[in-house]
N, C-alpha and C positions, 0 to 999 in steps of 0.2 A: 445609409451608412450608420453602423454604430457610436452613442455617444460615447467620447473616450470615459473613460473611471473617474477622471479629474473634473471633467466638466458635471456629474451628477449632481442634483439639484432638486428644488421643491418641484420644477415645472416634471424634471423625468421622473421624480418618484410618483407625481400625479397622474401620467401615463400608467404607470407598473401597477398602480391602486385601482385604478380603471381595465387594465387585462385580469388584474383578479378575480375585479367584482362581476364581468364579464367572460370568464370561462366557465365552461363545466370543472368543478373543483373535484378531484378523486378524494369524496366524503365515504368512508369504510365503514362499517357495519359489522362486528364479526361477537359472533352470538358469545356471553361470558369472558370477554377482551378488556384486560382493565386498561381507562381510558389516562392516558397523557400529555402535558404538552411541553413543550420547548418554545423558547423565544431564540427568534434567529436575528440579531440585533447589529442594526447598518449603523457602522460609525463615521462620524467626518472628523479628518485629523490631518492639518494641512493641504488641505486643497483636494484630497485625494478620500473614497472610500474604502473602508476596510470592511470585513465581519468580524465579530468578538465572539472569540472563542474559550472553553472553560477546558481543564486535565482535571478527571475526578481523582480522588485521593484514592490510594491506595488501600482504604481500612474501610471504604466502602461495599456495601453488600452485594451489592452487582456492578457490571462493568467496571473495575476496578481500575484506575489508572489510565482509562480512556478519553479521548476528545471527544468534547460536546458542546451545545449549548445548553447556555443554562435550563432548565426545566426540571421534570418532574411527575406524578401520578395527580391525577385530577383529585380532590377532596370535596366532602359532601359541602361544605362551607362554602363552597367557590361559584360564582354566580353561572360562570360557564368557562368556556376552554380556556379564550384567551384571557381571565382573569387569574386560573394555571397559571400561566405562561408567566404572566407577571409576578404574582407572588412566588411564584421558583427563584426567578432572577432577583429577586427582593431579598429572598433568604439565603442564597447561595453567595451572590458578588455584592449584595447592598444597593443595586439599582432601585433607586425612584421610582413609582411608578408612575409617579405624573414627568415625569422626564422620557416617559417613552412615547410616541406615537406611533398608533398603531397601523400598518400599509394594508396589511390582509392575510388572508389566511392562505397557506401554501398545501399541496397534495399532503392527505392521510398519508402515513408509511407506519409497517408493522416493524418494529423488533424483532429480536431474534428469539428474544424471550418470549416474546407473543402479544406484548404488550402496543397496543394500537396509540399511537403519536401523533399531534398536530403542531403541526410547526406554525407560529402566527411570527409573519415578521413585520419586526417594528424597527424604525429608526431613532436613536439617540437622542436627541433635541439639544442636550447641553451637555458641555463634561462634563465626567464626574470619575472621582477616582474608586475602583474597584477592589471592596474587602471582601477576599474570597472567606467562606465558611470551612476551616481547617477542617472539621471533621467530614465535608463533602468535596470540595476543591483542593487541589493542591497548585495549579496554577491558573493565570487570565492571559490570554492573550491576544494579539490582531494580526490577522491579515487581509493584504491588500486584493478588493475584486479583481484589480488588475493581473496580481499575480496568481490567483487560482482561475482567470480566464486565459493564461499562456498556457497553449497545449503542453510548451516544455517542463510542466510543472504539473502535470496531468499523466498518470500513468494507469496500464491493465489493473484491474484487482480482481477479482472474481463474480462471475455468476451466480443470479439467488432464483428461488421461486417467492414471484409472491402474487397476492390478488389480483392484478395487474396486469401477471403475466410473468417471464423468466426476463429479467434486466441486470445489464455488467452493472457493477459498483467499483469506481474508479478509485484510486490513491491519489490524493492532492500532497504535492510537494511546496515546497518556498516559505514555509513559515520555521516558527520551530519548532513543530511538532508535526508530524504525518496524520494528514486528516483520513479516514478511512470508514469503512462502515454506512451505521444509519445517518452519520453525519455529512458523510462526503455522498449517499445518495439525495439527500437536501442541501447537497451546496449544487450538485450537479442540473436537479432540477431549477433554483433559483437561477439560476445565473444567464440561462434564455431567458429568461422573463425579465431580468434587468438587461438584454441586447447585450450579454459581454462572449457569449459564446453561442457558436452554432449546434444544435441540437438534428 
């Protein structure tokens, strides 16, 4: 049986770091593909986990106005992905980087732009209050695993091609904003790998 959302903890994150470091990971390759990444970032907030999620601003060059998480395009400066990962969420909400730790690295996914993504998720360790960067965020917010693992909050969105193969990309409901896209295909994929939904 699945552990409920509430009972998550160092022991089941230590499971989830382990089926990570233990699968064939979908690492992408696609010739002239500029590389990015994302921090998919597990919060604890009364007993209960969330995902922290970012709304880019609207004066944005691409994706304007969309749900995300923090991240960003890989920089020559940057040791490797998941250093990305980090300084995006450094620059974007003011995340610490020694306040994150990091669980492992989740499936490549391509944009729509072309642009190839790694999602590295990490968990929170301490609060901390989130200053979004006005000229890239316009909002922060959380929702609970619980509620994007209730089917009733899980709706059709549409068919894509990608390296992979043709896979639906769902709409996630219950927060306040509609999760969609390349973000709700990385909520979709994590959330078998933390036991909150059947895949």
């Amino acid at each position: 049986m699945s552990e409920p959302p509430s009972m998550l903890g160092p022991a089941h994150l230590a499971v989830v770091r382990q089926r990570l470091a233990g699968r064939r990971r979908r690492a992408l390759e696609l010739a002239g593909a500029q590389r990015a990444a994302v921090l998919v970032p597990l919060v604890v907030a009364g007993g209960a986990w969330s995902l922290l999620f970012v709304r880019r601003a609207d004066t944005v060059t691409t994706h304007q106005g969309q749900v995300a998480f923090p991240g960003g395009h890989a920089e020559p400066a940057d040791a490797d992905i998941v250093a990305t990962a980090l300084r995006e969420a450094a620059e974007e909400i003011a995340l610490p980087r020694d306040r994150v730790e990091v669980v492992g690295l989740l499936d490549d996914v391509v944009a729509i732009t072309g642009v190839l993504v790694t999602p590295v998720l990490g968990q929170i360790r301490e609060a901390f209050e989130p200053v979004p960067d006005p000229a890239e965020i316009a909002l922060v917010f959380e929702v609970a695993l619980a509620t994007l693992a209730d089917p009733a909050n899980r709706s059709a969105g549409y068919r894509r091609p990608t390296p992979a193969g043709e896979i639906e990309i769902p709409v996630y409901g219950g927060g306040p904003e509609p999760i969609w896209g390349l973000t709700a295909w990385i909520v979709s994929e994590l959330l078998p790998l933390l036991a909150l939904a059947d895949q």
